[in-house]
C-alpha positions as CSV (number, residue, x, y, z in Angstrom):
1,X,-5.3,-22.0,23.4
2,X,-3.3,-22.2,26.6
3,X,-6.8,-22.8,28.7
4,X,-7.4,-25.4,25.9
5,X,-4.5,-27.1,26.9
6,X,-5.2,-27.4,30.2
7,X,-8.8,-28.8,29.9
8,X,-7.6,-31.7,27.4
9,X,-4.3,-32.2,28.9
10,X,-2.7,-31.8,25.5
11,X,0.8,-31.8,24.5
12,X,2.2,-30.3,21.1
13,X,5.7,-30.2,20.0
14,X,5.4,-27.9,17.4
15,X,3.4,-24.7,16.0
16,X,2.4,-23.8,12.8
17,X,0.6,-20.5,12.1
18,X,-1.7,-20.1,9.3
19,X,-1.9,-16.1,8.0
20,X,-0.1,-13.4,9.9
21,X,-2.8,-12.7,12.6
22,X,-2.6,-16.4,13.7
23,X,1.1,-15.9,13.6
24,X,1.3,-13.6,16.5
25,X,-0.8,-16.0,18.2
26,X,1.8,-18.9,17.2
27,X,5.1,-16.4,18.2
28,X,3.5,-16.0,22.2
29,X,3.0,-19.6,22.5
30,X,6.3,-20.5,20.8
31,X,7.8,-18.0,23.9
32,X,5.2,-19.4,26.4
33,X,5.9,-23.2,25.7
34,X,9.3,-23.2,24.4
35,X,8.7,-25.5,21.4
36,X,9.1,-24.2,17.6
37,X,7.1,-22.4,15.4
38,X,6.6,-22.7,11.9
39,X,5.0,-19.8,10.0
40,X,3.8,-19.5,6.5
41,X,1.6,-16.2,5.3
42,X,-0.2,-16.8,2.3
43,X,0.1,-12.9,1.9
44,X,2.4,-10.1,2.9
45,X,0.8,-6.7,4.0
46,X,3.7,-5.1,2.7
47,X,2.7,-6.4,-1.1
48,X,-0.8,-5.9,-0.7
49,X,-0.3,-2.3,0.5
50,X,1.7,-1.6,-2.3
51,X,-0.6,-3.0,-5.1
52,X,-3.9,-2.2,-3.4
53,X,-2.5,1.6,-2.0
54,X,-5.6,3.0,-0.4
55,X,-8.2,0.0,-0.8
56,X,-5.8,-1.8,1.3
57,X,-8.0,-2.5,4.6
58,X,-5.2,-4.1,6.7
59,X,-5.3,-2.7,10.9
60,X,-1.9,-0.3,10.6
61,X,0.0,-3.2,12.6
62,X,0.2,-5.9,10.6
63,X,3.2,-4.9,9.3
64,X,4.6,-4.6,12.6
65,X,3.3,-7.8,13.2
66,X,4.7,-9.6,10.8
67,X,8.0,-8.4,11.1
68,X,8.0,-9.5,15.0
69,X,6.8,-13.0,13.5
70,X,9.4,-13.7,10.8
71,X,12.2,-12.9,13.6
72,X,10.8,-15.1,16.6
73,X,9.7,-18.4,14.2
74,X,12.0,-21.1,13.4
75,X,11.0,-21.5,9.9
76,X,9.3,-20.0,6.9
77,X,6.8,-21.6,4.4
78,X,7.1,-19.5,0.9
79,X,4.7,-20.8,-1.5
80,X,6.8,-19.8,-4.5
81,X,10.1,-18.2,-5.3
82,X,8.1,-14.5,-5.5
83,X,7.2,-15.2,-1.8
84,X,10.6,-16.1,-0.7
85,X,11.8,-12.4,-2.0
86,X,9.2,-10.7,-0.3
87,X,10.1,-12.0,2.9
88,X,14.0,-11.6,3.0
89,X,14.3,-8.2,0.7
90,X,11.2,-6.6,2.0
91,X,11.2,-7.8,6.0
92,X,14.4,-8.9,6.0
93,X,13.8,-12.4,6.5
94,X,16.9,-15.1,7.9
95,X,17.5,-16.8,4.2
96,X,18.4,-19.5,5.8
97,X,14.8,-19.6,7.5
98,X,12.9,-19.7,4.7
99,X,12.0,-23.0,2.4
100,X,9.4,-23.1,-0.7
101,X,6.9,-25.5,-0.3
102,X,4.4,-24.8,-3.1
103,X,0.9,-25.0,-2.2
104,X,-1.2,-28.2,-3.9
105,X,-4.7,-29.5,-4.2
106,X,-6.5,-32.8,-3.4
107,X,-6.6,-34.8,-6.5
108,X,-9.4,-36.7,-5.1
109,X,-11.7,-34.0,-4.9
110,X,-10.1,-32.0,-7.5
111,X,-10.3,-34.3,-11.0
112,X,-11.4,-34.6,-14.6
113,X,-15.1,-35.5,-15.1
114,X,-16.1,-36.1,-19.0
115,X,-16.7,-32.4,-20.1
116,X,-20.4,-33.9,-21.7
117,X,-21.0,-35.3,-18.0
118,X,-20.0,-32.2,-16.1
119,X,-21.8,-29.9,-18.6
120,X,-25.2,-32.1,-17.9
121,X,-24.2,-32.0,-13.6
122,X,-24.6,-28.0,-13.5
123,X,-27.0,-27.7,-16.0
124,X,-25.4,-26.3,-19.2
125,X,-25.7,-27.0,-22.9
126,X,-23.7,-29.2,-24.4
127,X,-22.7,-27.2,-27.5
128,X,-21.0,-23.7,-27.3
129,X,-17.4,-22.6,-25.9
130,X,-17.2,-22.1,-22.3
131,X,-14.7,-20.2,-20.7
132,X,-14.5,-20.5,-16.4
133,X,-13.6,-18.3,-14.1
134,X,-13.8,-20.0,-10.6
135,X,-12.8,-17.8,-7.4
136,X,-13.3,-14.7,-5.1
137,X,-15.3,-12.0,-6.3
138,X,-12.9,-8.7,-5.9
139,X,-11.7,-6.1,-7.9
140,X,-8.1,-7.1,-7.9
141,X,-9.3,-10.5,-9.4
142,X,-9.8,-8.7,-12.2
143,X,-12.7,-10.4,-13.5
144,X,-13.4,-7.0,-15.3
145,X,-10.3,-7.8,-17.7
146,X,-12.2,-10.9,-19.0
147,X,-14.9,-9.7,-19.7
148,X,-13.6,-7.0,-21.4
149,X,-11.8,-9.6,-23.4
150,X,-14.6,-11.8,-23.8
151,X,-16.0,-8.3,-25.8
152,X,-12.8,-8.0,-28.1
153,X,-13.1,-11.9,-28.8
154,X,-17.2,-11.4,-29.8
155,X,-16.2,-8.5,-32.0
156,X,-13.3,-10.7,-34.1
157,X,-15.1,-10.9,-37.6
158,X,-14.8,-15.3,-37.8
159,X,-12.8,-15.5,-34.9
160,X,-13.6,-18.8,-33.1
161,X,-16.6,-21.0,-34.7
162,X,-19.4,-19.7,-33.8
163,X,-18.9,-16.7,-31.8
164,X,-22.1,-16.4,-30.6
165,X,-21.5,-20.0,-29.1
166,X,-19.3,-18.3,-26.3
167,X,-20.2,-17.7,-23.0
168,X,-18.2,-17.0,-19.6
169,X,-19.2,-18.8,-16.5
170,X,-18.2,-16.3,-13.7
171,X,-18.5,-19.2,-10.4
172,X,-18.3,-17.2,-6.8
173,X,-19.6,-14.9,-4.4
174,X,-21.0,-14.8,-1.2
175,X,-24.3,-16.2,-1.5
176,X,-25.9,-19.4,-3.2
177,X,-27.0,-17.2,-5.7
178,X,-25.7,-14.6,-7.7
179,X,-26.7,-11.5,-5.7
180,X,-24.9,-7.5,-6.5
181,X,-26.1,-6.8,-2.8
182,X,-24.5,-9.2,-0.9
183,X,-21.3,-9.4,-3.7
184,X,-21.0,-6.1,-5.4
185,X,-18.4,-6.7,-7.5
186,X,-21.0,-8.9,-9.1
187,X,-23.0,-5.7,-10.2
188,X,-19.8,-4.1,-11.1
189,X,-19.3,-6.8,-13.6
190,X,-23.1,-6.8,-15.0
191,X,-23.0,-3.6,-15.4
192,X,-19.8,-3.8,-17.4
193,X,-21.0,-6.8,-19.4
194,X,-24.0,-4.5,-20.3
195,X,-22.4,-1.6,-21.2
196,X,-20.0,-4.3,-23.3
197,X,-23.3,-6.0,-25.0
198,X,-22.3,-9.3,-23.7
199,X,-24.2,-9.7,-21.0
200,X,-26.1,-12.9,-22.9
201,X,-22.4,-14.4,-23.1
202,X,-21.9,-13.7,-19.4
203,X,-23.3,-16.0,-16.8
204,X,-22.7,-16.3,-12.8
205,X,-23.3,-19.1,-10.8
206,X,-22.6,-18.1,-7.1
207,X,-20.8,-19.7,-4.3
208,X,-19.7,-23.2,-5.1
209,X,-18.3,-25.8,-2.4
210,X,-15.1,-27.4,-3.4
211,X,-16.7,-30.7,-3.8
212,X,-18.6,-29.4,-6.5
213,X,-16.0,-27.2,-8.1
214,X,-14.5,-30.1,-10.5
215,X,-17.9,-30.2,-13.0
216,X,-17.5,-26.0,-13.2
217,X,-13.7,-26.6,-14.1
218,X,-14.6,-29.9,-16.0
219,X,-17.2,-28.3,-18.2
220,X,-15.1,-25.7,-19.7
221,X,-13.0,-25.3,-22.8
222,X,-10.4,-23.1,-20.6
223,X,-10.4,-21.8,-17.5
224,X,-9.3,-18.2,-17.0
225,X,-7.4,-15.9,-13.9
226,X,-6.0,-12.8,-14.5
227,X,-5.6,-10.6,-11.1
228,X,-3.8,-7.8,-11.4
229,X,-2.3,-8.9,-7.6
230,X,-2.0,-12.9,-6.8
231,X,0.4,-13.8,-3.8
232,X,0.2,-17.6,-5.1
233,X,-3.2,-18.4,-6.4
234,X,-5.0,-22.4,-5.9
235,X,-7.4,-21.7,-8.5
236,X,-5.1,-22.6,-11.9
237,X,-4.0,-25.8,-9.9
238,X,-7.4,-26.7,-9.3
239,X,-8.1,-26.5,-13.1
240,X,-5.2,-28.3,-14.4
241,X,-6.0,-31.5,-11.5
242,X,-9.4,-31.4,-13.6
243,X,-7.6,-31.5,-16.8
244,X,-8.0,-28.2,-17.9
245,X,-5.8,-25.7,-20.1
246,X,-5.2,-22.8,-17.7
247,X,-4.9,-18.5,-18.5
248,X,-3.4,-16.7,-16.2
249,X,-1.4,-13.0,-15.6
250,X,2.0,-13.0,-15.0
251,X,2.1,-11.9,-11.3
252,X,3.4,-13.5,-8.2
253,X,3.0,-17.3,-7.7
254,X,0.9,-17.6,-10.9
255,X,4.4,-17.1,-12.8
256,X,5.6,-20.4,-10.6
257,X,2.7,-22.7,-11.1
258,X,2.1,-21.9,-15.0
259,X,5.6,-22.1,-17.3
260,X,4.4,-19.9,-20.5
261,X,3.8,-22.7,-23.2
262,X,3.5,-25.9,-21.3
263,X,1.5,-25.6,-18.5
264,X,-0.6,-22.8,-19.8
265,X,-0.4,-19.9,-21.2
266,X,0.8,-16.6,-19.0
267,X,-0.7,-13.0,-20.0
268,X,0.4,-9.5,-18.8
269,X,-2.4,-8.5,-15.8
270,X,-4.7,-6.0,-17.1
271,X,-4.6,-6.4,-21.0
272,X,-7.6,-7.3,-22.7
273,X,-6.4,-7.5,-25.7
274,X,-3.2,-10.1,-24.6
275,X,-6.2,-11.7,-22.9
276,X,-8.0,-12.3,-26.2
277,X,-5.9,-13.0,-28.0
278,X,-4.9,-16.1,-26.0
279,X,-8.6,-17.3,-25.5
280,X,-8.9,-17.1,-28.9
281,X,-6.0,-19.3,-29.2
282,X,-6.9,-22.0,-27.0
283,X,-10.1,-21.8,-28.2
284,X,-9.2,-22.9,-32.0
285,X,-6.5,-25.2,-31.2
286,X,-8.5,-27.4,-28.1
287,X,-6.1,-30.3,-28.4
């Protein structure tokens, strides 16, 4: 960065690190060039080590790391009130450091399209209830939890029209294509969806760009999240700038961004049966 400097002859008044690894890098210019650093994490290593215990793949000094950071920058972005506790109870963060600045979308690429004109775009039928899960494709996502309550809601006797009518539209991965090689958790889930006997009412698209994203969230009747771990989450903002009625689990910043009963409906984080329960409610009252 400093070589890059040179070349251009640049001049920068102020730093803002992006994730804790660019935050080290952000803290050694802030001493090198004197100026001020802003720093905002997105997640804490601290919180993911706790929820993800052994699957947790962090190098062993990020923590150190990001202790070092919070000292040395001037300022703190937390994206949510959740954030903002992590960083003064569990690192001892300056309060006075730290300001929430909720994370947002842009409404230009993220809007409503007519749900008949975004069904045709991607290529899916008109009729039938469609339920949308749009993001990364891990375990503590949780995808598994809707599909297990996309079994529970099949099995109602009555439940929602025509219950053979539903189908989830699982949209991301690491390829084009759906592919269990290159994503596994995308075999994990087929071969839960299987075992389930849904796997007619289960669909995956693949990797999406987010130019294309608003027809996926656009073409549903509700758009689902339920991770069981969720420092913030963009995905149920994304859906509501398309215009859709939002599910999430009540876990870190998805508590912030959906208020139970007016911006969507919140869920406890691996409950299938909470999770149904709500789909099937949304599903009967669409206004």
């Amino acid at each position: 960065f400093l070589r890059f400097m040179v070349r251009d002859e640049a001049r920068y008044d102020l730093i803002h690190g992006n994730f804790w690894m660019s935050g080290w890098v952000a803290t050694e210019l802030r001493k090198r060039l004197n100026i001020p650093a802003i720093q905002i994490f997105h997640a804490m290593g601290k919180t993911k080590r706790r929820h993800q215990k052994k699957v947790d793949t962090s190098p062993g000094d990020r923590i150190k790391t990001e202790r070092d950071i919070i000292r040395d920058v001037d300022r703190l972005i937390a994206q949510c009130p959740a954030e903002r506790a992590e960083l003064v109870n569990d690192y001892s963060a300056d309060a006075k450091k730290v300001v929430i600045i909720p994370s947002a979308v842009n409404t230009r690429v993220f809007r409503p399209v007519l749900q008949a004109e975004a069904r045709s775009r991607i290529g899916v039928e008109q009729q039938g209830k469609l339920i949308v899960y749009v993001g990364r494709m891990l375990p503590r996502k949780d995808i598994r939890n809707i599909v297990r309550a996309l079994a529970l809601l099949l099995q109602r006797d009555g439940s929602t029209a025509d219950s053979s009518s539903i189908t989830l539209m699982v949209v991301g991965g690491e390829t084009v294509e759906p592919d269990p090689v290159a994503t596994p958790e995308i075999g994990e889930l087929q071969r839960l969806a299987a075992e389930l006997n849904v796997a007619d009412h289960v669909r995956f698209v693949g990797k999406r760009q987010a130019n294309e994203l608003r027809y996926y969230y656009s073409a549903g009747d509700i758009v689902v999240t339920t991770p069981w771990y969720e420092p913030f989450g963009l995905t149920p903002l994304e859906a509501m700038a398309c215009a859709r009625p939002v599910i999430g689990s009540a876990v870190g910043g998805i508590t912030y961004t959906i208020k139970e009963g007016e911006t969507g409906l919140l869920v406890p984080p691996r409950n299938p049966e909470a999770l149904a329960n709500a789909m099937q409610k949304l599903l009967r009252q669409p206004e």
